[in-house]
C-alpha positions as CSV (number, residue, x, y, z in Angstrom):
1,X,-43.5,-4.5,33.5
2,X,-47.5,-5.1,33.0
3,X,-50.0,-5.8,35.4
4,X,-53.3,-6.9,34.6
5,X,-56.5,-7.5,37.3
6,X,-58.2,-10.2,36.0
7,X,-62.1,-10.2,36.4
8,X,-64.5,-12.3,37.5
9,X,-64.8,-16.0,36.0
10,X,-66.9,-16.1,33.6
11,X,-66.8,-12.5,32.3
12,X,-65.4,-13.8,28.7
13,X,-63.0,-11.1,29.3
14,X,-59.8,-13.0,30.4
15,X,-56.4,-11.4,28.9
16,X,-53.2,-12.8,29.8
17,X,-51.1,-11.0,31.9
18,X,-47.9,-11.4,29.8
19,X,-49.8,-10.1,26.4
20,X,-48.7,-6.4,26.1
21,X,-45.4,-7.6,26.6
22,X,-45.6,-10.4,23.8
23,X,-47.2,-8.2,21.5
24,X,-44.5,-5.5,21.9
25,X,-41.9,-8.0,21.4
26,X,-43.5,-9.2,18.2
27,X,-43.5,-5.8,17.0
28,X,-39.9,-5.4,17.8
29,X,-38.8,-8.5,15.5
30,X,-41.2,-7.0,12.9
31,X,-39.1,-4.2,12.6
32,X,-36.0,-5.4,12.8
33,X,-37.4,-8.2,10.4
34,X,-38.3,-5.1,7.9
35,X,-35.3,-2.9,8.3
36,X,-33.6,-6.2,7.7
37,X,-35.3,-6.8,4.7
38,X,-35.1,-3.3,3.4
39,X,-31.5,-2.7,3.8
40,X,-30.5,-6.2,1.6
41,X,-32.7,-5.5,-1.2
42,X,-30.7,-1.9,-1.5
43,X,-27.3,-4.0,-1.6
44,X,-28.5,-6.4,-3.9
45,X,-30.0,-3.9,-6.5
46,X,-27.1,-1.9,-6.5
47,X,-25.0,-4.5,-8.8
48,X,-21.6,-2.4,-9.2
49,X,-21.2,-3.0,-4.7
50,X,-22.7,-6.9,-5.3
51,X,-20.4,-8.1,-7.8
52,X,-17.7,-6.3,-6.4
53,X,-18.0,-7.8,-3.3
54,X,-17.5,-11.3,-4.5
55,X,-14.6,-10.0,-7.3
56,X,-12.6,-8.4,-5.1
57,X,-11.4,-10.5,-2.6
58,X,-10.6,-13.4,-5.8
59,X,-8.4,-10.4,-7.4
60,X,-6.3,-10.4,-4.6
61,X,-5.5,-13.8,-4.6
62,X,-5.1,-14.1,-7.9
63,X,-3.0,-11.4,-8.0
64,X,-0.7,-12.4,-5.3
65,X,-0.9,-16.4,-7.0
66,X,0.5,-14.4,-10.5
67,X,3.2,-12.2,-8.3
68,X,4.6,-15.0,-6.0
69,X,4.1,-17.5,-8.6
70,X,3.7,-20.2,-6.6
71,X,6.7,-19.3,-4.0
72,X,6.4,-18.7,0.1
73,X,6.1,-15.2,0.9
74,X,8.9,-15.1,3.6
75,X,11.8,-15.4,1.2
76,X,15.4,-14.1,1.4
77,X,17.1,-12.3,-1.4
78,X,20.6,-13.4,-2.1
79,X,22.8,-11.2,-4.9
80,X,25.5,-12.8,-7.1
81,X,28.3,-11.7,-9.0
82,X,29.6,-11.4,-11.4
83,X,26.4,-12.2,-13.5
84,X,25.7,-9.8,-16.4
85,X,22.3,-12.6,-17.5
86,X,19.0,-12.5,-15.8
87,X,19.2,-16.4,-14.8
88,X,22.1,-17.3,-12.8
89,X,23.9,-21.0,-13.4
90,X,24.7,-22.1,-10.1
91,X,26.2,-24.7,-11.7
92,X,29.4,-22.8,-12.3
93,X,29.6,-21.0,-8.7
94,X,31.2,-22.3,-5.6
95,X,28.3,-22.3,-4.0
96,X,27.3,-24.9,-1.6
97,X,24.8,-27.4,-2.8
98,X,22.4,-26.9,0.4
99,X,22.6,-23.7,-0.1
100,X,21.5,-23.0,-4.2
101,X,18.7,-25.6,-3.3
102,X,17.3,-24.1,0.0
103,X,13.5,-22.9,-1.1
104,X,13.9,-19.9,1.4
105,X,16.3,-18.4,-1.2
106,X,16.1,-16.4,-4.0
107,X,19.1,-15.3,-6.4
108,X,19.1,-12.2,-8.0
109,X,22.0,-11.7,-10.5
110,X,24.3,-8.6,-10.0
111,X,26.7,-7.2,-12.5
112,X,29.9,-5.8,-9.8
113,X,30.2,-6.1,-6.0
114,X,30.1,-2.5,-5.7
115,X,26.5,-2.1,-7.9
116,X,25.8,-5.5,-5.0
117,X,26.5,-3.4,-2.4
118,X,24.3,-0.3,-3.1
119,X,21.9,-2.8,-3.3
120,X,22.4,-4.3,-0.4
121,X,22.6,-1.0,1.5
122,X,19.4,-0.1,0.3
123,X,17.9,-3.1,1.6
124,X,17.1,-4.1,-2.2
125,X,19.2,-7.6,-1.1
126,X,19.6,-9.4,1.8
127,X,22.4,-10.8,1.4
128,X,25.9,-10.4,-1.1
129,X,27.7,-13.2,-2.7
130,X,31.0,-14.1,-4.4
131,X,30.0,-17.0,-6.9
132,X,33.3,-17.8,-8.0
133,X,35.5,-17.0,-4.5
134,X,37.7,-19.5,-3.3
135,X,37.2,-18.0,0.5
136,X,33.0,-17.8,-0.2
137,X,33.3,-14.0,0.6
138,X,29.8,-12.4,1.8
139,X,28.4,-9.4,2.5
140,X,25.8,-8.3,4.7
141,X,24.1,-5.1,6.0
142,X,24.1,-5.5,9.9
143,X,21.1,-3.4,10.0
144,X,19.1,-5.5,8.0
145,X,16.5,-8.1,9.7
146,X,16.7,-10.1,7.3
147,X,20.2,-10.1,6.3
148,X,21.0,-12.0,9.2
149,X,18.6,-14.1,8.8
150,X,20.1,-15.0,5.2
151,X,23.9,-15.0,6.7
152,X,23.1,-18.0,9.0
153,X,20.9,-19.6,6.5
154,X,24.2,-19.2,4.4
155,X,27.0,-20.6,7.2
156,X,24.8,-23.4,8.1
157,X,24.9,-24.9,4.5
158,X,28.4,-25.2,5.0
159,X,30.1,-28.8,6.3
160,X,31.7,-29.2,9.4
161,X,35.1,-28.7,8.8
162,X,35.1,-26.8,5.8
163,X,36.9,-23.9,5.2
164,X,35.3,-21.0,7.3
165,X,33.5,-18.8,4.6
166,X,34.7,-15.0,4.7
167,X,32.2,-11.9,6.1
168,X,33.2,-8.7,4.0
169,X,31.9,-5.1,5.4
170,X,30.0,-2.3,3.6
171,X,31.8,0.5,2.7
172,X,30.5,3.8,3.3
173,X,27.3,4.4,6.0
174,X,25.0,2.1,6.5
175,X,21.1,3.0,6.0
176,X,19.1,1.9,8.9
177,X,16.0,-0.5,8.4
178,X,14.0,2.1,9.9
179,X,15.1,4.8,7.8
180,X,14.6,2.7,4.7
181,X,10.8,2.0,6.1
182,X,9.8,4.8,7.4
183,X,8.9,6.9,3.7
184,X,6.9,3.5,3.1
185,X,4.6,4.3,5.6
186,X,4.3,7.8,5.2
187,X,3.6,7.7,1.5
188,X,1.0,4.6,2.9
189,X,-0.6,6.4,5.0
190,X,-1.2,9.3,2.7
191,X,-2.1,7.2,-0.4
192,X,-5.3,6.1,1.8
193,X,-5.6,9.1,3.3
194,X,-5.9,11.1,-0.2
195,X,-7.9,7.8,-2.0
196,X,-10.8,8.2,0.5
197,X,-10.6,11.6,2.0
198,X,-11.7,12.7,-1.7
199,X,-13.1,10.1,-4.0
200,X,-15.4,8.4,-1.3
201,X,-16.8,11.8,0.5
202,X,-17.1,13.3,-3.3
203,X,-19.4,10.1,-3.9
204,X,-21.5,11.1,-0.2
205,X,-21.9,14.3,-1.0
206,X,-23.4,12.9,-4.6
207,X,-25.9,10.8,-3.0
208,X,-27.2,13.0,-0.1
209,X,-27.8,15.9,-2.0
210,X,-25.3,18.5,-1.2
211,X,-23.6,18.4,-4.6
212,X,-27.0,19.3,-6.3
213,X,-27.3,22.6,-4.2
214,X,-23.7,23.7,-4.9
215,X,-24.7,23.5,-8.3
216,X,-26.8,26.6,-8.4
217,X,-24.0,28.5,-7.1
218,X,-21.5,30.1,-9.5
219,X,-19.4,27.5,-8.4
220,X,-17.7,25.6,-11.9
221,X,-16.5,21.9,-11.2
222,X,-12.4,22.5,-11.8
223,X,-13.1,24.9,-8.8
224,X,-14.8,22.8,-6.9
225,X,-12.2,20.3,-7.5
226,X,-9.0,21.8,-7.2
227,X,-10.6,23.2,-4.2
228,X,-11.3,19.7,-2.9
229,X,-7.9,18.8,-3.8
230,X,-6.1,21.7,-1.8
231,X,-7.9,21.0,1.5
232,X,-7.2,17.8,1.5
233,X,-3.2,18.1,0.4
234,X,-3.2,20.6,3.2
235,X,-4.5,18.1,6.0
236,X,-2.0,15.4,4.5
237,X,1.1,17.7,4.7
238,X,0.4,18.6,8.3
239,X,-0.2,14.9,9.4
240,X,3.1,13.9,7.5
241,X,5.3,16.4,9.3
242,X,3.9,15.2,12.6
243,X,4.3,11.8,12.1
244,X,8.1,12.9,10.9
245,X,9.0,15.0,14.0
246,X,7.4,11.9,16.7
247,X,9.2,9.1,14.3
248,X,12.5,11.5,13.9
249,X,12.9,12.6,17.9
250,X,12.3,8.3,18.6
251,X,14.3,6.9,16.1
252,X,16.7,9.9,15.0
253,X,15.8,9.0,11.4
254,X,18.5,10.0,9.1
255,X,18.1,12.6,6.1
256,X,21.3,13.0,3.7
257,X,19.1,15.2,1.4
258,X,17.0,18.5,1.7
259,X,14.0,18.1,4.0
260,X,12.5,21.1,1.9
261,X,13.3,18.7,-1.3
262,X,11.8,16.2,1.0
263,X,8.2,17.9,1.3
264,X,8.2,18.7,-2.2
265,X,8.2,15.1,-3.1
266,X,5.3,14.3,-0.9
267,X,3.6,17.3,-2.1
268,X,3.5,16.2,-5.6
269,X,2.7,12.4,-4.8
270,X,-0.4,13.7,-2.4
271,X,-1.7,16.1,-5.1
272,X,-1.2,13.0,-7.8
273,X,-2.8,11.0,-5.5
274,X,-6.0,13.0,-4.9
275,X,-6.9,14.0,-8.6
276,X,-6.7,10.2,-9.0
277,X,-9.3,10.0,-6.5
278,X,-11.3,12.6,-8.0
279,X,-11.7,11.0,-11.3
280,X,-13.5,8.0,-9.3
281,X,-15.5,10.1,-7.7
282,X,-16.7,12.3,-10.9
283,X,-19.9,10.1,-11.3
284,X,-19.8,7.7,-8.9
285,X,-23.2,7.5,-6.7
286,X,-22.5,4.4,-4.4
287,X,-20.3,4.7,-1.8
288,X,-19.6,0.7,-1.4
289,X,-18.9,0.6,-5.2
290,X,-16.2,3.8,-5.1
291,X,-15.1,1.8,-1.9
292,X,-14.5,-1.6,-3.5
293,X,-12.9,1.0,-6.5
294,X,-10.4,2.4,-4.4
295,X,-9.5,-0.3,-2.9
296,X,-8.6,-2.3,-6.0
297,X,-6.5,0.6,-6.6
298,X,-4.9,1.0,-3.4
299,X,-3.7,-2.7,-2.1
300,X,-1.8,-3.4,-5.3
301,X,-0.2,0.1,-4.8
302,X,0.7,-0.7,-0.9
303,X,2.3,-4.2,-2.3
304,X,4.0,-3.5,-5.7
305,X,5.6,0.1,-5.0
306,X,8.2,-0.9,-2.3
307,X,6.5,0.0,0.5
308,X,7.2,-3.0,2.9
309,X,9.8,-5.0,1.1
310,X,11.9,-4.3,-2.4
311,X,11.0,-5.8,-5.7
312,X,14.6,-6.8,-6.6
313,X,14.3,-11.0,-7.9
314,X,11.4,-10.5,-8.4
315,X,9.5,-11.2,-12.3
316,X,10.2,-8.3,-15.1
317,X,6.4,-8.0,-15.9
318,X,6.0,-7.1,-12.1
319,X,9.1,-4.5,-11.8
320,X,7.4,-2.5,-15.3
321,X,4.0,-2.7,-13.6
322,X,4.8,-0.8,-10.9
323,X,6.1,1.5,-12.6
324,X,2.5,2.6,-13.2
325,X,1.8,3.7,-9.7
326,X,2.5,7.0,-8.6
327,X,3.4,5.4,-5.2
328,X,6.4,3.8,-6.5
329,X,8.2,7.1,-7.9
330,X,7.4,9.0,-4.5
331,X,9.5,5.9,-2.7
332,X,11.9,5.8,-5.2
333,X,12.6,10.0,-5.4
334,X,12.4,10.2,-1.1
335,X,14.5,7.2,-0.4
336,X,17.4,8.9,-2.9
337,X,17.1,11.7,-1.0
338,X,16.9,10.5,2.2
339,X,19.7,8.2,1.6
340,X,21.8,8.9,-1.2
341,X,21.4,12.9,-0.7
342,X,20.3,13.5,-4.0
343,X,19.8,16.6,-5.7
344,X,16.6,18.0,-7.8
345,X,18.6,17.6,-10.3
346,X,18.6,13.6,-9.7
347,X,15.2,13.4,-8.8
348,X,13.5,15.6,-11.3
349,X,11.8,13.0,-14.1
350,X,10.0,11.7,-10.6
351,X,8.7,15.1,-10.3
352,X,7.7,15.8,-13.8
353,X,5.8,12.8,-14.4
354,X,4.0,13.3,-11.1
355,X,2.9,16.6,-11.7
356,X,2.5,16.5,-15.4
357,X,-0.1,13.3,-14.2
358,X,-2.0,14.8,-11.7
359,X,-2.2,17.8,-14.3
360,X,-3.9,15.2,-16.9
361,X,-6.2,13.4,-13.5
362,X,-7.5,16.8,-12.5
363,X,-8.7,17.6,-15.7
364,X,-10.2,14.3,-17.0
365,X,-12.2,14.6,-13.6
366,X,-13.2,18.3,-14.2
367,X,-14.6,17.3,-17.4
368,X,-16.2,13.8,-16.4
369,X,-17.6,15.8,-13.0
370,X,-21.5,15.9,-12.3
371,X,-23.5,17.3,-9.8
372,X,-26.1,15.2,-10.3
373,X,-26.4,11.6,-9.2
């Protein structure tokens, strides 16, 4: 608060009394009108983060417009057999009208009922179908969400009065929802975890200038690299088998497979992971560009390599991209383990082409790596 005495009329001295205070609050905006200022024209000059900004977000949609083509997200898969074509003719099934036109459905042909019902326990399909059954004999997984979803979806399509359609049980035990999940989210939370725990704070330590002094060490950039690499794999094995022990003493999540096989598979999908990440961060100097990098990288990743929901019905050109991601043969190589008990033996091209890749990734970055911005 200010005070000012004011002096004699007629002094030609008068001040206001509020002045200091007005002139301190001009100030004030002037700053905050220059940091303002300052801190936009950095964003706009650096073009890469700009553009990206804008390109970004219209990727996504287009991307999910081209995967979805068109069709509501929350859609339930229903198999049919016997079908040895890709397009089903409903035509020729027993199938209830109501039913083959209901826009909440989507049929995905399947050679045999018992090739229909691996499926289904897998929680590839949501629901199991007899297209040519007199009786309209189903299937469902009773642990699936959605599968009971599908089953009512399928019994209401029937008229009253008509013939009562049969429920058919899964042989063999049945895999959890939970269980199926729960490797999504792991291998999710250590895709990001690896993505920007290397490849963004590579890029920071670029720009602030601790990259530049490490340079004069006898410190070579593989080193550097792998070193990078290792920490970070170490942190991410440590988080995973916390997460594991909470999720497995809440849920009792069930493991037919080797745990040890288990960690190996993660191993290999974090180190893949991480010399991916180093590769975008081997030049990179802005930290909103690597971010807007990584995650173009990472959201197609979360949705096209099973993570939340299967790929089964879904179109060819989708199923072969995925196979891209490194994401996608983790998932694939756990959940066999975890619920199919398999072996190294059955799991081993996952494990070759995850290491023979992050093999190739560490050493395009080692050779693409600069100290200098």
């Amino acid at each position: 608060m200010y005070f000012s005495i004011s002096p004699a009329k007629g002094c030609g001295n008068d001040v206001p009394a509020d002045e200091p205070f007005h002139n301190d609050y001009i100030m004030n905006l002037k700053r905050i009108w220059t940091i303002f200022q300052a801190r936009n024209a950095e964003f706009f000059r650096d073009r890469a983060a700009f553009g990206w900004n804008f390109a970004f977000p219209f990727l996504i949609i287009v991307g999910f417009g081209l995967i979805f083509n068109g069709r509501e997200f929350k859609q339930f898969k229903v198999g049919v057999f016997p079908s040895t074509e890709q397009i089903i003719h409903l035509a020729d099934s027993t199938l209830p009208q109501a039913f083959q036109q209901d826009r909440h459905i989507i049929f995905v042909p399947i050679a045999d009922r018992s090739d229909g019902e691996k499926k289904l326990n897998h929680h590839k399909i949501d629901l199991l179908v007899d297209a040519h059954s007199s009786t309209h004999a189903y299937w469902i997984n009773d642990s699936s969400p959605n599968g009971s979803i599908a089953e009512r979806i399928f019994l209401a399509s029937f008229m009253a009065g008509h013939q009562i359609p049969e429920k058919g049980i899964i042989h063999g035990l049945q895999i959890r929802y939970i269980d199926w999940l729960l490797p999504g989210i792991v291998a999710m939370n250590m895709m990001f975890s690896a993505l920007w725990g290397v490849g963004y704070v590579i890029v920071r330590y670029r720009k602030n200038g601790t990259l530049k002094r490490l340079k004069a060490t006898p410190l070579t950039a593989l080193e550097y690299l792998t070193a990078q690499m290792f920490s970070r794999i170490f942190l991410l094995m440590f988080t995973i088998c916390i997460v594991w022990l909470g999720a497995d003493l809440i849920f009792h999540i069930q493991v037919r497979g080797s745990y040890i096989l288990l960690l190996l598979i993660f191993f290999l999908g974090g180190l893949n992971l991480c010399a991916i990440g180093l590769i975008l961060a081997a030049r990179g100097t802005s930290e909103e560009f690597t971010s807007g990098i990584l995650n173009f990288i990472s959201w197609p990743m979360m949705f096209l390599s099973e993570v939340w929901f299967s790929l089964e019905g879904s179109s060819p050109w989708v199923q072969t991209l995925s196979r891209f991601f490194p994401l996608t043969h983790v998932l694939k190589a756990a959940r066999s383990v975890m619920s199919d008990g398999a072996t190294f033996a059955d799991i081993r091209w996952e494990c070759g082409l995850l290491l023979v890749s992050t093999l190739i990734c560490l050493s395009i970055a080692a050779l693409l790596f600069s100290w200098n911005e």
